[in-house]
LUMLO-970060 format. One record per residue (C-alpha): residue in one letter; x, y, z. Coordinates in steps of 0.5 Angstrom, whole numbers. Example, Ala and Ser with C-alpha at 12.3 -4.5 7.8 and 13.67 -1.06 7.14 Angstrom:
BEGIN
<gukol res="a" x="25" y="-9" z="16"/>
<gukol res="s" x="27" y="-2" z="14"/>
This chain:
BEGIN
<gukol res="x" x="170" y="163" z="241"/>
<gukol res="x" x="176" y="163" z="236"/>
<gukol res="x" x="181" y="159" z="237"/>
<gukol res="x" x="188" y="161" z="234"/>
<gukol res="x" x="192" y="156" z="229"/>
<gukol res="x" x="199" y="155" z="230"/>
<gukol res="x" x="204" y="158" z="224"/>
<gukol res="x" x="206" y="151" z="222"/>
<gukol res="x" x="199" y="149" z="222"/>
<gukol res="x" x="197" y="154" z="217"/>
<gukol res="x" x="202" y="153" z="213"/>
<gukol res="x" x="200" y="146" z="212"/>
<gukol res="x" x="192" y="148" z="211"/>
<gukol res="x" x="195" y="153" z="205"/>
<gukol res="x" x="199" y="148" z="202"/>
<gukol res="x" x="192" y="143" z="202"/>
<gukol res="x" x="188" y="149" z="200"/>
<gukol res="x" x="194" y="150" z="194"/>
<gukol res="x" x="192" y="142" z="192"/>
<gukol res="x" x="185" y="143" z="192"/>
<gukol res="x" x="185" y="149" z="188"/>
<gukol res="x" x="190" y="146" z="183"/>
<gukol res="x" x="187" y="139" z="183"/>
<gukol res="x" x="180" y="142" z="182"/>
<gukol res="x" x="182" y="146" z="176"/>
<gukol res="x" x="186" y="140" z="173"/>
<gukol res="x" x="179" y="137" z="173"/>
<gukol res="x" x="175" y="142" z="171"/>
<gukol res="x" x="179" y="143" z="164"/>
<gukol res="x" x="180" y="135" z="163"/>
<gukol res="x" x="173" y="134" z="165"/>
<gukol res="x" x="170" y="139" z="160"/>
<gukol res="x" x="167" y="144" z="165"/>
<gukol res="x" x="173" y="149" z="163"/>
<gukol res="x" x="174" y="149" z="156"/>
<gukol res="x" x="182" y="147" z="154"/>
<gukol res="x" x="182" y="152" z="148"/>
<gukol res="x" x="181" y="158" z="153"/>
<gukol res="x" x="184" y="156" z="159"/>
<gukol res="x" x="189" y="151" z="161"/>
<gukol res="x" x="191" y="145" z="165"/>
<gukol res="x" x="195" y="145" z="170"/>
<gukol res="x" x="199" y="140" z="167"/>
<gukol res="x" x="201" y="144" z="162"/>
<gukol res="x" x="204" y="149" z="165"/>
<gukol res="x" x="211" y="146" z="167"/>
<gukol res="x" x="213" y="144" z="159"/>
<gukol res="x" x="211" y="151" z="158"/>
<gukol res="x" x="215" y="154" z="163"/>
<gukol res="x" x="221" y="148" z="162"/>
<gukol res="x" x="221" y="152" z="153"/>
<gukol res="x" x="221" y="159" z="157"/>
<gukol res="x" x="226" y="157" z="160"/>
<gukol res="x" x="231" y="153" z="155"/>
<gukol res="x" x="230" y="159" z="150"/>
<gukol res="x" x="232" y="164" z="155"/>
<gukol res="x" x="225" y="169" z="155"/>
<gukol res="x" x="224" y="167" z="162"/>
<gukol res="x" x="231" y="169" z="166"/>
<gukol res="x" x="231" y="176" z="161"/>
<gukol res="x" x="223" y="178" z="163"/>
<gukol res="x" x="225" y="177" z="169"/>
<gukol res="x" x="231" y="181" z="170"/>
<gukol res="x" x="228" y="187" z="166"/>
<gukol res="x" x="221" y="187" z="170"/>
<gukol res="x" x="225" y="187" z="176"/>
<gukol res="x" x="229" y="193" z="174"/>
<gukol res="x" x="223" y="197" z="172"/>
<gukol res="x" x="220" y="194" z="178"/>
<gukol res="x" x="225" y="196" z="183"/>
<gukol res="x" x="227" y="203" z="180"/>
<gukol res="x" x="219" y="205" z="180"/>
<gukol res="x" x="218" y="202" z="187"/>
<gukol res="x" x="224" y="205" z="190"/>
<gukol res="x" x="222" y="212" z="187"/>
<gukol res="x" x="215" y="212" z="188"/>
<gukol res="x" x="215" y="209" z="195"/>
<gukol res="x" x="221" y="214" z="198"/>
<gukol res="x" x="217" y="220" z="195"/>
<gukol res="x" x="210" y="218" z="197"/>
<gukol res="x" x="212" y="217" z="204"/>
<gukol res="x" x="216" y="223" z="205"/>
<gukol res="x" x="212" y="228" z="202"/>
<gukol res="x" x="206" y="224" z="205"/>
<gukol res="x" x="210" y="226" z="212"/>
<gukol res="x" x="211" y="232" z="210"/>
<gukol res="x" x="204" y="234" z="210"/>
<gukol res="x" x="202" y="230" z="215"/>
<gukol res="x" x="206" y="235" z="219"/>
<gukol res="x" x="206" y="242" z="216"/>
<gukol res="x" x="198" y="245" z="216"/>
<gukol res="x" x="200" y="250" z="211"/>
<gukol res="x" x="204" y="245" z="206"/>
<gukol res="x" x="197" y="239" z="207"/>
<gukol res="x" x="193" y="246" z="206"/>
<gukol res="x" x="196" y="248" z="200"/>
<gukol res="x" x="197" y="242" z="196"/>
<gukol res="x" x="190" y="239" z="199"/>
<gukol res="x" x="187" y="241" z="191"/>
<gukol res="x" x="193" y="238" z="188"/>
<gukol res="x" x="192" y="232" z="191"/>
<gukol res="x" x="184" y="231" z="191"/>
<gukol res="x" x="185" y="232" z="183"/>
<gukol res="x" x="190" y="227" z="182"/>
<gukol res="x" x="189" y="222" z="187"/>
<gukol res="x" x="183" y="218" z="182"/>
<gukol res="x" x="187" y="218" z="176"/>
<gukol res="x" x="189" y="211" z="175"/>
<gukol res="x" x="197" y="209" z="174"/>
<gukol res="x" x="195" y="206" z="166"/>
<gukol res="x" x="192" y="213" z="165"/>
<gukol res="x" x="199" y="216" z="165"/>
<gukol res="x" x="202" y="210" z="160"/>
<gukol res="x" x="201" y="215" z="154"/>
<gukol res="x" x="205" y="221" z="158"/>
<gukol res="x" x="210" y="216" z="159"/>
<gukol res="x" x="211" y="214" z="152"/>
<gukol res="x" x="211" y="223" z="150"/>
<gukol res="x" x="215" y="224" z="155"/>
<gukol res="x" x="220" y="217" z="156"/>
<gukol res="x" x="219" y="213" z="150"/>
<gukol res="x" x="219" y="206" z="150"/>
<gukol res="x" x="224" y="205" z="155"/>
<gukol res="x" x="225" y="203" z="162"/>
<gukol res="x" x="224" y="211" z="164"/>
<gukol res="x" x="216" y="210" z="161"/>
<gukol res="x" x="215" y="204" z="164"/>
<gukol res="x" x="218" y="206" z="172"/>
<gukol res="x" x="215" y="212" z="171"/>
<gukol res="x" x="208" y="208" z="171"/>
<gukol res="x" x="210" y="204" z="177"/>
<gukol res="x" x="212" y="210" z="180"/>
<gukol res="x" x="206" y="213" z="180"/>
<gukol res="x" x="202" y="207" z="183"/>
<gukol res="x" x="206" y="206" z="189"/>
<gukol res="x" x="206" y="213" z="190"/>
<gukol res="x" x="200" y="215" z="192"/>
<gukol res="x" x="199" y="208" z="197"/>
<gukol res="x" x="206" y="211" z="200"/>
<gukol res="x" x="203" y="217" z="201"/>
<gukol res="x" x="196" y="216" z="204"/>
<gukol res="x" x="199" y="211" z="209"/>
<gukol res="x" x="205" y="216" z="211"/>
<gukol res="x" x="200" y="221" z="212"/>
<gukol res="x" x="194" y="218" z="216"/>
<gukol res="x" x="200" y="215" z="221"/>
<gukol res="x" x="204" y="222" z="222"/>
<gukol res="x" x="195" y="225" z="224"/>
<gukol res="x" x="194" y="219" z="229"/>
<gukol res="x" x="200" y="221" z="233"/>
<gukol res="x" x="198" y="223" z="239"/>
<gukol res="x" x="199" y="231" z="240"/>
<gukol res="x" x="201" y="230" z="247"/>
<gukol res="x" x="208" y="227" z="245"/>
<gukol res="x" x="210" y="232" z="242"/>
<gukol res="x" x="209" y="237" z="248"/>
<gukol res="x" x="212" y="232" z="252"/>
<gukol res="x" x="218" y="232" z="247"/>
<gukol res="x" x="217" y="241" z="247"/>
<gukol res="x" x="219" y="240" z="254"/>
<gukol res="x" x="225" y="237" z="254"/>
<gukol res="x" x="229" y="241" z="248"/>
<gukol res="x" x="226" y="237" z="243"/>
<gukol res="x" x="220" y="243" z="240"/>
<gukol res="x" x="223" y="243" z="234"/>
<gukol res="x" x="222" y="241" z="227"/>
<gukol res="x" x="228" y="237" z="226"/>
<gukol res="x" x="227" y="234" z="234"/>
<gukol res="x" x="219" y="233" z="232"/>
<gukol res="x" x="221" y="229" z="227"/>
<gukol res="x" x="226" y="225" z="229"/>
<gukol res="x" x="225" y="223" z="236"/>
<gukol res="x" x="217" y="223" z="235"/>
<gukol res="x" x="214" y="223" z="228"/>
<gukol res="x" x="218" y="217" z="225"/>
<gukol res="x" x="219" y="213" z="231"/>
<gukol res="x" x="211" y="213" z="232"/>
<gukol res="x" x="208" y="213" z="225"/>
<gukol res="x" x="213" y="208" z="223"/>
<gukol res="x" x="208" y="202" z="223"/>
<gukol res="x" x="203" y="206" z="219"/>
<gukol res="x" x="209" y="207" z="214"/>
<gukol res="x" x="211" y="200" z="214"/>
<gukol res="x" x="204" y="198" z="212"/>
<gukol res="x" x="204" y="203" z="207"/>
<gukol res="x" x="211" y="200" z="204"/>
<gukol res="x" x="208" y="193" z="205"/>
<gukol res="x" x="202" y="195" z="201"/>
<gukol res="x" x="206" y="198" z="196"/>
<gukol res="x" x="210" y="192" z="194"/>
<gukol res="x" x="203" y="188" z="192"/>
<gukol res="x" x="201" y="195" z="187"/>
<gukol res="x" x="208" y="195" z="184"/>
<gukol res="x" x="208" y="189" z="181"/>
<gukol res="x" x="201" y="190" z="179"/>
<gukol res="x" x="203" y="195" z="176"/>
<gukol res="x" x="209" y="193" z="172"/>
<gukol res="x" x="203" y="189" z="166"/>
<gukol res="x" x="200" y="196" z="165"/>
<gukol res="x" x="208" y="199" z="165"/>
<gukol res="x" x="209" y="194" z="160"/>
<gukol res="x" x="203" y="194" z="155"/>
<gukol res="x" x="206" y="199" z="150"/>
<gukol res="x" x="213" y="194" z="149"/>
<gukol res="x" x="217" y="196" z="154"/>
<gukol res="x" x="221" y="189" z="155"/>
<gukol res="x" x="219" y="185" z="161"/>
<gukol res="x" x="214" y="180" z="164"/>
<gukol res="x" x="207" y="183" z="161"/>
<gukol res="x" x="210" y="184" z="155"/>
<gukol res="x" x="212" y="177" z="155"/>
<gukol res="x" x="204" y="176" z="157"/>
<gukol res="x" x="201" y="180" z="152"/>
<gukol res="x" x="205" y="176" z="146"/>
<gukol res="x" x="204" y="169" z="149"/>
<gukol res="x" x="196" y="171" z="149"/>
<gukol res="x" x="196" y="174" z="142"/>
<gukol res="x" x="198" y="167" z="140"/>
<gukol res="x" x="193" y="164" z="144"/>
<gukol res="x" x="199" y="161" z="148"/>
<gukol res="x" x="194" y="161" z="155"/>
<gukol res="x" x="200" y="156" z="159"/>
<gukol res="x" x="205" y="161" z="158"/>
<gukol res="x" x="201" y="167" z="160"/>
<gukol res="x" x="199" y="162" z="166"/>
<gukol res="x" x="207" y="161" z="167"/>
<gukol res="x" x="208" y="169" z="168"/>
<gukol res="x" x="202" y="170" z="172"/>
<gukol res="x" x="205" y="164" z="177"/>
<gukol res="x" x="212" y="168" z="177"/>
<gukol res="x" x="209" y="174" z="178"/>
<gukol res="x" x="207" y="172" z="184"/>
<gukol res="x" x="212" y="168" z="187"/>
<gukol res="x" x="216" y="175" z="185"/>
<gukol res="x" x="211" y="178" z="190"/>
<gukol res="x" x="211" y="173" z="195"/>
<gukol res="x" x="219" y="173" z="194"/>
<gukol res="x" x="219" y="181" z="196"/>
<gukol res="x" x="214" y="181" z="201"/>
<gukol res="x" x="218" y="175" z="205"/>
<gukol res="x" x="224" y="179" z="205"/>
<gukol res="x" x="221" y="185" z="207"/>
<gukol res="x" x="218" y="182" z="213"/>
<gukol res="x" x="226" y="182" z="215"/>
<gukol res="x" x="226" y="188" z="214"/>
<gukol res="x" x="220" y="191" z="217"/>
<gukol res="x" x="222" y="187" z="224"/>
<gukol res="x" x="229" y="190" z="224"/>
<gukol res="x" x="226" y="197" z="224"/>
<gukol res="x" x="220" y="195" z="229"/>
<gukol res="x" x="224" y="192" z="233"/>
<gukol res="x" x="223" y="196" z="239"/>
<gukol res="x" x="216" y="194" z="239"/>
<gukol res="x" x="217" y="187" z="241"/>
């Protein structure tokens, strides 16, 4: 039988996971198992994030992956989503774009890199482009296999009260029922985006995995732990403040 663990004890067994790891890790670097050269210690990485931090590298890769992430998140997810509903919808678009869709969907978002340097230059545009392309296709299955898995016989029953049409089906039957499918999607999306934001960023545009990329051509492993930590904590940022957003817009369900 399995037994359910309460939210505060499952916080509490993450934070005992959390110091396992690290004191773990310290151990394995100090003791020799790890080689310090090639890994670093734990206790080197807040000095090293406090020097990034005084010379102001921190705050400004920061803010400028942030603007590559959001603007790419935002284009990628809202076209993801909508063209995915639409194809979900419309038999002759799905149809029509099936080939398109099946040659595209296997090129990864770093095999577009050298396309947004010809296209964008070293820029914020290449690099949102990137990101863009990465969320996009997350956006656009989700959407598209939650508008499929709505029952047919709802919009019947909405053909039946005055609501056959296009506009009427989507409104009143397609968004609200595909809704969950389309957050999961949104959710998911928010994890590939800052995956992608280090392959947006490999070919110079300023940000986060650019700042990686320096620190680990000078051998500077602590920094590039440091970003790889802020990275993260980004995503548990984002992904914490979309969970308001995701009970507001599923707040029928409760």
């Amino acid at each position: 039988m399995i037994r359910k663990v309460s939210h505060r004890r499952h916080i509490l067994l993450s934070a005992v996971g959390l110091i396992v790891f690290f004191s773990g890790w310290q151990f394995a670097v100090t003791s020799g198992v790890l080689p310090s050269g090639m890994v670093p210690a734990p206790g080197t990485l807040w000095p090293a994030w406090l020097d990034e931090v005084r010379s102001g590298f921190w705050q400004q890769a920061i803010c400028d992956s942030l603007t590559h992430y959001v603007l790419g998140l935002l284009i990628g997810s809202v076209f993801g989503a909508f063209l995915g509903i639409l194809c979900g919808m419309l038999e002759l678009l799905d149809g029509l774009l099936e080939g398109v869709i099946r040659l595209l969907r296997p090129v990864p978002g770093l095999a577009w890199v050298p396309f947004a340097i010809l296209w964008f230059g070293l820029n914020t545009a290449g690099a949102t482009f990137v990101i863009a392309i990465s969320v996009f296709w997350i956006n656009f299955y989700a959407a598209y296999g939650a508008v499929k898995s709505v029952d047919p016989e709802l919009y019947e029953l909405a053909a039946a009260f005055g609501h056959g049409r296009f506009l009427a089906g989507l409104f009143k039957i397609t968004l609200p029922a595909s809704a969950p499918g389309i957050m999961a999607g949104l959710r998911t999306g928010l994890g590939q985006g800052w995956m992608s934001v280090v392959a947006a960023e490999l070919f110079g545009v300023p940000g986060i995995g650019a700042r990686m990329m320096q620190a680990s051509s000078l051998l500077a492993t602590d920094v590039v732990v440091v970003y790889m930590l802020t990275m993260a904590l980004l995503y548990a940022l984002t992904d914490f403040l979309f969970g308001f957003v995701r009970r507001y817009v599923l707040r029928w369900q409760v």
